[in-house]
PyMOL Python script that loads the backbone (N, CA, C, O; Angstrom):
from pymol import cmd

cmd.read_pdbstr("""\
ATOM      1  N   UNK A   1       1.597 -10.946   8.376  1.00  0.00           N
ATOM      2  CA  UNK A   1       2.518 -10.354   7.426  1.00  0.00           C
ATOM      3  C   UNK A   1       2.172 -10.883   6.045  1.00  0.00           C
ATOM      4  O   UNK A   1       2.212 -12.049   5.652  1.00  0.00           O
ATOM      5  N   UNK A   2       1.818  -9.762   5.380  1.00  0.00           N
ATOM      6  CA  UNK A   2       2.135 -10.420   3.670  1.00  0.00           C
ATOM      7  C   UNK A   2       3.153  -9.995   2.671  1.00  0.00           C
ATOM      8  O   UNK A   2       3.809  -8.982   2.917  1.00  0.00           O
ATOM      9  N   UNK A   3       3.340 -10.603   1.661  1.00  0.00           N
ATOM     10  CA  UNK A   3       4.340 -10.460   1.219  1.00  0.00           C
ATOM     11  C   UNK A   3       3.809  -9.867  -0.238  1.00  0.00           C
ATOM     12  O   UNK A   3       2.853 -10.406  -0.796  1.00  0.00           O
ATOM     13  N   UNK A   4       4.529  -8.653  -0.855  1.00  0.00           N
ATOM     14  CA  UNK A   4       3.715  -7.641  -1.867  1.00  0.00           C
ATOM     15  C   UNK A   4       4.737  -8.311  -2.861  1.00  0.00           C
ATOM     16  O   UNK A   4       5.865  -8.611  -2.469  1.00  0.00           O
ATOM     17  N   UNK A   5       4.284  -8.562  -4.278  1.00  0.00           N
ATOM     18  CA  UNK A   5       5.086  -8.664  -5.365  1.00  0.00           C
ATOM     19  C   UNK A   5       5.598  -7.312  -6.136  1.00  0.00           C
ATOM     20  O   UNK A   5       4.872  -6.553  -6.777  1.00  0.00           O
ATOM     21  N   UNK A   6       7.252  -7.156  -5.896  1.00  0.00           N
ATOM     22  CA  UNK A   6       7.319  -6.133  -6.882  1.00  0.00           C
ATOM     23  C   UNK A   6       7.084  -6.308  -8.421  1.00  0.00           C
ATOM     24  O   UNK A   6       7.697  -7.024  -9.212  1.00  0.00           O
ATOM     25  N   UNK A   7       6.121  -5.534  -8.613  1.00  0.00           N
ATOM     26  CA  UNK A   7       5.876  -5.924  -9.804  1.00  0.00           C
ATOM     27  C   UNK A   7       7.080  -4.691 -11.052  1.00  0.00           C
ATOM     28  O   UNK A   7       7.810  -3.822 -10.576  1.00  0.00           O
ATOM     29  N   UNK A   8       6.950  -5.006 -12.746  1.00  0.00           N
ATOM     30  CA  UNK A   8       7.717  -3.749 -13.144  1.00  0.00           C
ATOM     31  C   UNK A   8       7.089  -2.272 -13.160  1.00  0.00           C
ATOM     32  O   UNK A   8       7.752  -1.356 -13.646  1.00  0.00           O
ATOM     33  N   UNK A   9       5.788  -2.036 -12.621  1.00  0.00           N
ATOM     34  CA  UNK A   9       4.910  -1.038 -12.592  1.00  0.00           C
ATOM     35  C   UNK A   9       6.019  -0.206 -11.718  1.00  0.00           C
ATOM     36  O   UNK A   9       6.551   0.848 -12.066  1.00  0.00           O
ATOM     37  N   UNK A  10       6.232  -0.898 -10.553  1.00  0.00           N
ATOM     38  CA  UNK A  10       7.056  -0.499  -8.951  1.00  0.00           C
ATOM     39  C   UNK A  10       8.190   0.140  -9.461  1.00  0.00           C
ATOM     40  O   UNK A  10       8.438   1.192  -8.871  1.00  0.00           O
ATOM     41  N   UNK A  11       9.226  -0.254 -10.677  1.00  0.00           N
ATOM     42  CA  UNK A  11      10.272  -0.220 -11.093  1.00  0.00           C
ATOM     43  C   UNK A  11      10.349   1.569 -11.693  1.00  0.00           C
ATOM     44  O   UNK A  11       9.854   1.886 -12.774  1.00  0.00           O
ATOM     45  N   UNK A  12      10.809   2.231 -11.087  1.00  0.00           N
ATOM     46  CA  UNK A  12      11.130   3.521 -11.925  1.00  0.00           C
ATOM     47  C   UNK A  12      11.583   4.920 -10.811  1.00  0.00           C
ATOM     48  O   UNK A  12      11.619   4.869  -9.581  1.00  0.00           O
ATOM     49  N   UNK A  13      11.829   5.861 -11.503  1.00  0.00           N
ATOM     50  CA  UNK A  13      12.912   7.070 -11.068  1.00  0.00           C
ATOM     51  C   UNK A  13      11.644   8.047 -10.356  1.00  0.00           C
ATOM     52  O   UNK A  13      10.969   8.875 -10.968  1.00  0.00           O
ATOM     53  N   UNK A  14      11.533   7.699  -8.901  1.00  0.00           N
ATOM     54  CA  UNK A  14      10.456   8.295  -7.954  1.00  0.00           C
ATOM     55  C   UNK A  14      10.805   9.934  -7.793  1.00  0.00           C
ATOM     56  O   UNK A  14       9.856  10.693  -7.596  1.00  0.00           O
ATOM     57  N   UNK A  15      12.423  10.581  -7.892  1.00  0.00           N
ATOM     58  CA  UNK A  15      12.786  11.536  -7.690  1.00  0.00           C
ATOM     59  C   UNK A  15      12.477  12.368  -9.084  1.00  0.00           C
ATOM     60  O   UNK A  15      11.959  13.480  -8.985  1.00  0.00           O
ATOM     61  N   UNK A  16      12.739  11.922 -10.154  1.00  0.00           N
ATOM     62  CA  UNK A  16      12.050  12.927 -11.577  1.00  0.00           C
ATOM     63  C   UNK A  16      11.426  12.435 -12.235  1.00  0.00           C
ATOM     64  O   UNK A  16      11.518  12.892 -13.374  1.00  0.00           O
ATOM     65  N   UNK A  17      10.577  11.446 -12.104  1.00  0.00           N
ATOM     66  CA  UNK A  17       9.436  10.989 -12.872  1.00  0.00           C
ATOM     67  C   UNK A  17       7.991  11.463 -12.194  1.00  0.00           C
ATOM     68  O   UNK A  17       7.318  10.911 -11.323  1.00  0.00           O
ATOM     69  N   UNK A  18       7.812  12.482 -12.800  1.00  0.00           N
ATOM     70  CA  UNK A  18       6.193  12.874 -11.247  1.00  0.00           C
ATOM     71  C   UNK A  18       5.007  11.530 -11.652  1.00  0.00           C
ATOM     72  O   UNK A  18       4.289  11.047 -10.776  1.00  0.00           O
ATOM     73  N   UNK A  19       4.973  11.103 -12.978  1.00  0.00           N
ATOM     74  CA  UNK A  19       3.961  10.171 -13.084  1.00  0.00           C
ATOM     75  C   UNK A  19       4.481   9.111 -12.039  1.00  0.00           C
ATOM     76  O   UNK A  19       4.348   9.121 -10.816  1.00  0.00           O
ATOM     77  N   UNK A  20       4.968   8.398 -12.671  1.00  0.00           N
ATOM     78  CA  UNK A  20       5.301   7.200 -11.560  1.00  0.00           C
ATOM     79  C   UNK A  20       5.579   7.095 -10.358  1.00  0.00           C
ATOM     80  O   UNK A  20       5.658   6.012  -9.778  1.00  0.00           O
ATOM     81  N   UNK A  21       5.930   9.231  -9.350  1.00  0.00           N
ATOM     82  CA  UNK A  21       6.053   8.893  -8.181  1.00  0.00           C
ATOM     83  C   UNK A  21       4.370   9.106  -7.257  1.00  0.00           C
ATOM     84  O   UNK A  21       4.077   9.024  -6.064  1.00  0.00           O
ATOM     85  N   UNK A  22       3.338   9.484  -8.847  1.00  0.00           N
ATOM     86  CA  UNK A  22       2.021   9.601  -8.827  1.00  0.00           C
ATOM     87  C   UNK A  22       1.378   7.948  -8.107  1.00  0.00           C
ATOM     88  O   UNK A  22       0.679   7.565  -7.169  1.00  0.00           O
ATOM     89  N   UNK A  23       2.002   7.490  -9.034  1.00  0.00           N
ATOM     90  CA  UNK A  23       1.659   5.889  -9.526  1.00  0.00           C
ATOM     91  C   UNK A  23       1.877   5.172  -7.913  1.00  0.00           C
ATOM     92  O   UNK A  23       1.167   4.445  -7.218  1.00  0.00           O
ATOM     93  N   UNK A  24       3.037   5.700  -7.765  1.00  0.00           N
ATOM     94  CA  UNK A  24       4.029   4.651  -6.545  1.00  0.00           C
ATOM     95  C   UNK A  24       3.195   5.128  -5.007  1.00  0.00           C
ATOM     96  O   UNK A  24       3.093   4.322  -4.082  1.00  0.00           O
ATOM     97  N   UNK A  25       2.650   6.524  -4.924  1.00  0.00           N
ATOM     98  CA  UNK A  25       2.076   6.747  -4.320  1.00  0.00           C
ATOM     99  C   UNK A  25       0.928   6.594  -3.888  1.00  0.00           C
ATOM    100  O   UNK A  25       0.633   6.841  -2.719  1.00  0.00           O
ATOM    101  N   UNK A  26      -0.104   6.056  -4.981  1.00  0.00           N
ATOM    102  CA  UNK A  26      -1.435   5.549  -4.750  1.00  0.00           C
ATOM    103  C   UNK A  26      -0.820   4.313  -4.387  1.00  0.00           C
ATOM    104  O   UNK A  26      -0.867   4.153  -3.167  1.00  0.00           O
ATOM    105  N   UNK A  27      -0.135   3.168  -5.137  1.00  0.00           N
ATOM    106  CA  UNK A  27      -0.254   2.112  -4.719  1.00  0.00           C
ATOM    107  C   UNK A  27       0.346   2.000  -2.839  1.00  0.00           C
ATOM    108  O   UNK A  27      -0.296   1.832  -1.802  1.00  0.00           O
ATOM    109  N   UNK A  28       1.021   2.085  -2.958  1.00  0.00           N
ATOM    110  CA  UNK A  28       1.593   2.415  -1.440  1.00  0.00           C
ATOM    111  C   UNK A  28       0.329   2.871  -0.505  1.00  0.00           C
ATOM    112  O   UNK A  28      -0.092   2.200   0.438  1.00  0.00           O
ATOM    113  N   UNK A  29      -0.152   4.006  -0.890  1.00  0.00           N
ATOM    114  CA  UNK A  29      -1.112   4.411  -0.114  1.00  0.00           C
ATOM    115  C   UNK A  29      -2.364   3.277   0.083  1.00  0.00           C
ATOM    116  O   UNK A  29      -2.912   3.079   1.167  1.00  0.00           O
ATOM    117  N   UNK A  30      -2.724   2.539  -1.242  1.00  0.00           N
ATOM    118  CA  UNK A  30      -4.074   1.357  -1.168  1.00  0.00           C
ATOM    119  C   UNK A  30      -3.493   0.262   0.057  1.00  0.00           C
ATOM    120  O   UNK A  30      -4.170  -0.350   0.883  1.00  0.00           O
ATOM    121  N   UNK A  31      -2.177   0.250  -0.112  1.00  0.00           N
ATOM    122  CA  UNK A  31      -1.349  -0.834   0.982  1.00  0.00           C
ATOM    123  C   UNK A  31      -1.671  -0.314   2.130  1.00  0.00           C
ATOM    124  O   UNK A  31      -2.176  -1.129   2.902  1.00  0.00           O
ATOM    125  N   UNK A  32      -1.559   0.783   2.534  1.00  0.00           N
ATOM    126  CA  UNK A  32      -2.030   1.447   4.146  1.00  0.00           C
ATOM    127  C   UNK A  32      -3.444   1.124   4.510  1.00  0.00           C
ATOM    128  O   UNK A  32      -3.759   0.731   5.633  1.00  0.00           O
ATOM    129  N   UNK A  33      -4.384   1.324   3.412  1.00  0.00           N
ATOM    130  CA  UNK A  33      -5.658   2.146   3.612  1.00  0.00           C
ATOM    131  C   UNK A  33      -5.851  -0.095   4.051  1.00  0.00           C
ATOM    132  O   UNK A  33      -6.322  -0.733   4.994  1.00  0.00           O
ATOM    133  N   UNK A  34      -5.417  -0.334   3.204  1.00  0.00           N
ATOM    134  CA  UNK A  34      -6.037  -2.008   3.441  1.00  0.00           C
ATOM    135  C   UNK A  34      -5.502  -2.660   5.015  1.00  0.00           C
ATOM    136  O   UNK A  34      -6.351  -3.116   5.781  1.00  0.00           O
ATOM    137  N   UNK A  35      -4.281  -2.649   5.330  1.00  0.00           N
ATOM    138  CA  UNK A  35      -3.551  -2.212   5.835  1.00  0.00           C
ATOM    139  C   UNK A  35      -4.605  -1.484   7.545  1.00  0.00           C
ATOM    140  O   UNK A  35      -4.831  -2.222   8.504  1.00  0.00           O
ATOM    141  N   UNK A  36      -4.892  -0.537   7.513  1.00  0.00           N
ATOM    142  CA  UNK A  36      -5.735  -0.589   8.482  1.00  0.00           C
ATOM    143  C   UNK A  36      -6.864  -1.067   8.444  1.00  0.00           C
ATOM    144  O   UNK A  36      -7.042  -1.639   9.519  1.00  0.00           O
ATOM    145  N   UNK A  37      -7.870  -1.170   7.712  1.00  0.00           N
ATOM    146  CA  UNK A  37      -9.007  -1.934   7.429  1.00  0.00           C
ATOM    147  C   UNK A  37      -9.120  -3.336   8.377  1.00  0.00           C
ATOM    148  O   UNK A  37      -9.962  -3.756   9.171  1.00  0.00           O
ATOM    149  N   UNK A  38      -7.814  -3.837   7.865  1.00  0.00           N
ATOM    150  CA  UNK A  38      -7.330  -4.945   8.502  1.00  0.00           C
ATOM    151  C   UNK A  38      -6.784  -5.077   9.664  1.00  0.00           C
ATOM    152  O   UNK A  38      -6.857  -6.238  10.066  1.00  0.00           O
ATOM    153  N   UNK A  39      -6.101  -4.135  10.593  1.00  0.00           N
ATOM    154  CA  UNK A  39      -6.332  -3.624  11.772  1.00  0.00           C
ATOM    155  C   UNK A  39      -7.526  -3.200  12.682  1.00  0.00           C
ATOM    156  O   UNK A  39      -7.709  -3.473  13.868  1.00  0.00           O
ATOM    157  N   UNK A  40      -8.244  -2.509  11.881  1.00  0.00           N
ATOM    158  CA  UNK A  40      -9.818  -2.216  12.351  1.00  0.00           C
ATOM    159  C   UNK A  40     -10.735  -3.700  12.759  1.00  0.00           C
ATOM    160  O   UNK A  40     -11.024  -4.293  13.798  1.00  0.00           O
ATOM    161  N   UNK A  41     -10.964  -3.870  11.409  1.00  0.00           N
ATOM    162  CA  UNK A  41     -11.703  -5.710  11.519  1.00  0.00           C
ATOM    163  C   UNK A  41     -11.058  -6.511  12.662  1.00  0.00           C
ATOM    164  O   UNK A  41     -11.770  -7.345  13.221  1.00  0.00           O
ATOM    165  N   UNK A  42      -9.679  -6.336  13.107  1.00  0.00           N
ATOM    166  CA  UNK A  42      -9.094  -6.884  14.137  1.00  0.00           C
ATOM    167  C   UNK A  42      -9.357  -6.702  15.517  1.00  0.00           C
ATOM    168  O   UNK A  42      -9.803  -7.581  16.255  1.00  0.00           O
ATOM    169  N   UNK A  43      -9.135  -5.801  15.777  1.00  0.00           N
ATOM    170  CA  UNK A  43      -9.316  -5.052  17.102  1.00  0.00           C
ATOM    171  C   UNK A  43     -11.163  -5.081  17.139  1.00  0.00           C
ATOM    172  O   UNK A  43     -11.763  -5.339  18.183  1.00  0.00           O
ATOM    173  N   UNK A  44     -11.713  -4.844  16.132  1.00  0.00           N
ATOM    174  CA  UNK A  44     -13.543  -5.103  16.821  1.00  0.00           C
ATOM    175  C   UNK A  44     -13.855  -6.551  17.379  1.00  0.00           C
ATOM    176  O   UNK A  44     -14.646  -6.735  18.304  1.00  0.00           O
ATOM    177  N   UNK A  45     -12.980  -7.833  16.566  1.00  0.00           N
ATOM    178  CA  UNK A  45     -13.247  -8.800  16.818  1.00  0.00           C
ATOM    179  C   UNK A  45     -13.019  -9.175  18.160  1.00  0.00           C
ATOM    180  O   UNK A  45     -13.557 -10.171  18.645  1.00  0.00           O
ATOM    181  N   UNK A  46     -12.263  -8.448  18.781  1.00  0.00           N
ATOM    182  CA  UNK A  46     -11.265  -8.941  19.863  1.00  0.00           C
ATOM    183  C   UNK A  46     -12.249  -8.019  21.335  1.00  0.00           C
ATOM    184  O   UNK A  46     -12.303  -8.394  22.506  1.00  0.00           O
ATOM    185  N   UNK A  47     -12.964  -6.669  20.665  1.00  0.00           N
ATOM    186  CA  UNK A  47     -13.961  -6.552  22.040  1.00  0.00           C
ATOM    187  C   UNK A  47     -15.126  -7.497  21.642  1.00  0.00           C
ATOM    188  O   UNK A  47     -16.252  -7.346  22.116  1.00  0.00           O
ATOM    189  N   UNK A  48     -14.891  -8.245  20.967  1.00  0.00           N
ATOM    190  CA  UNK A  48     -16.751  -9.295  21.102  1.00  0.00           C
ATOM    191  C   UNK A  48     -16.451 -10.438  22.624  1.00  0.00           C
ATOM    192  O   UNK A  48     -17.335 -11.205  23.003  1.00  0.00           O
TER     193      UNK A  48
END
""", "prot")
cmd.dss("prot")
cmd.show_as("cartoon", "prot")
cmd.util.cbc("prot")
cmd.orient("prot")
């Protein structure tokens, strides 16, 4: 488990701001994509 800092980037109106629910969405999404990466690297180690 890690722990994400909200930073004030995070801070804003996701329902009528399209930039920032632009914004909120990549970052979120880089959290997944790493997120499995780190699942992947896991599970190969574990058939050696």
């Amino acid at each position: 488990v890690s722990l994400e800092p909200v930073t004030e980037e995070l801070h804003g109106d996701y329902v009528n701001d399209k930039n920032f629910k632009r914004r909120f969405q990549r970052w979120l999404n880089r959290l997944w994509e790493e997120k499995d990466r780190q699942l992947t690297e896991i599970m190969q180690q574990a058939e050696k």
